[in-house]
C-alpha positions in Angstrom: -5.2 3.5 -107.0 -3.5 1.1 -104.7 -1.2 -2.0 -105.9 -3.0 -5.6 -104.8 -1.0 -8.2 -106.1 2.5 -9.3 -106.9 3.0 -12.4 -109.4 5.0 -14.9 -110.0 5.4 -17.4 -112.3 6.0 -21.1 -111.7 6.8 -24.5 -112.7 3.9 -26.2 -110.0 1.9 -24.5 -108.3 1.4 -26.8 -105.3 5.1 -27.7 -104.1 5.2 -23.2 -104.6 2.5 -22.7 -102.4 3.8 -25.4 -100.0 7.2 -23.4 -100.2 5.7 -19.8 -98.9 3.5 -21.8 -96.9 6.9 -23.2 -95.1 9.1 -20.5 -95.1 6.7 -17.2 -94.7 3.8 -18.5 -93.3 1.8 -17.7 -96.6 -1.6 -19.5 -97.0 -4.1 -19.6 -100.0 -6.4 -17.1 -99.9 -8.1 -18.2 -103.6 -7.5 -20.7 -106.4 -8.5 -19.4 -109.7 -7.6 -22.7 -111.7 -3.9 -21.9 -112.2 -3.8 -18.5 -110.4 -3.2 -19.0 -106.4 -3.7 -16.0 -104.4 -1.5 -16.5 -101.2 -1.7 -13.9 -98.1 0.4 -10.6 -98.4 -0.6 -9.9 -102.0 1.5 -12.8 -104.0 0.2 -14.7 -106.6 1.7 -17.7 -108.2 0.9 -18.1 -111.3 1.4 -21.5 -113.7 3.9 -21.1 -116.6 2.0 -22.7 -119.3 -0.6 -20.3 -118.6 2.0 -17.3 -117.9 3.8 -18.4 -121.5 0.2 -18.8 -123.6 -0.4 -14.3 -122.8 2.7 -13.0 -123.1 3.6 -15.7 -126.2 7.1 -15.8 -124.8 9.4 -17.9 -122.6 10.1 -17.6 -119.1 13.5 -16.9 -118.1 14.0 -18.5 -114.4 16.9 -16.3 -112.4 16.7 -13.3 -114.4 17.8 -11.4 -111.4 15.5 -8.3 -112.4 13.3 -8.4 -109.5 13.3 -10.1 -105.8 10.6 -10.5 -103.2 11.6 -8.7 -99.7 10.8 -10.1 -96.5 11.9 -9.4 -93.1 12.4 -11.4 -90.1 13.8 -10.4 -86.4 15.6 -13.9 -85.7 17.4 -14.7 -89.3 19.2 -17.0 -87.9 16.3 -19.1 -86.9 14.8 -18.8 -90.4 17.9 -20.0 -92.1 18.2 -22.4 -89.9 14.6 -23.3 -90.8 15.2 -23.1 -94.4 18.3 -25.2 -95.0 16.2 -27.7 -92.6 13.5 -27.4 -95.2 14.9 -26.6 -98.3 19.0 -27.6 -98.3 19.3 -27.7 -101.8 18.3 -24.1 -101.8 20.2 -22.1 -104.4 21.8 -19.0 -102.5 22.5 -15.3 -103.9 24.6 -14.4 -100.8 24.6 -16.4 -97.5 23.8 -14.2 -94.5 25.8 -10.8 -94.5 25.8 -7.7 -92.9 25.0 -4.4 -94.6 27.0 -1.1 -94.2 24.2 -0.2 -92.2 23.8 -3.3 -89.6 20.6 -4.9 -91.8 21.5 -9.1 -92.0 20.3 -10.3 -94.9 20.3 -13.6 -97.2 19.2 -14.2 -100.7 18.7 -17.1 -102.5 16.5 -18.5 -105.2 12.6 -20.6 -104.6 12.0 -23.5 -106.4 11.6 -21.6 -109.5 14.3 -19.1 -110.1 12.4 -16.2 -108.0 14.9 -14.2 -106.2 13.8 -13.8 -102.6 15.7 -11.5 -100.0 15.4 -11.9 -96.6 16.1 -9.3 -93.9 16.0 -8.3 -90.5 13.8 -5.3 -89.7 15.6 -1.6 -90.4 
């Protein structure tokens, strides 16, 4: 058995995918009517239809889970992001692990914790 996918939910789908499409380089791989598979495995997923299975609400910024990237010039991608995206929400601005990592968090457009990091 091998994981495929990761999901996430969100508000619209097409300012999302324009999002990882910006920031990560992610591009749709398939469109199932509400379900967008992106490159690298992540799925966004449209909250009505999220909301209708699990007959619950979302809870944006539940802080239970993050998406992990990595990048070798972070300081070109937050300068790329802040460019982009300056409303962005942040976690932590860029800091330096114990261990010499840099990293940033912040949120996406829907309350999806994202970390980004240089390679360990």
């Amino acid at each position: 058995m091998k994981l495929k996918n990761i999901l996430i939910v969100v508000n619209d789908i097409e300012k999302s995918k324009q999002f990882y499409h910006d920031l990560f380089g992610l591009d749709q791989v398939l469109d199932h009517d509400g379900n967008l598979i992106l490159t690298e495995g992540l799925v966004l997923q449209d909250k009505k239809i999220w909301e209708s299975f699990l007959g619950k609400e979302i809870l944006p910024k539940n802080n239970s889970c993050e998406l992990y990237f990595e990048e070798q010039n972070i300081e070109a991608f937050i300068e790329k992001l802040e460019t982009l995206y300056p409303s962005v929400q942040y976690v932590n601005r860029l800091m330096v692990h114990s261990w010499g990592q840099k990293v940033i968090r912040f949120y996406d457009l829907d309350g999806n914790l994202i970390e980004v990091g240089t390679p360990m």
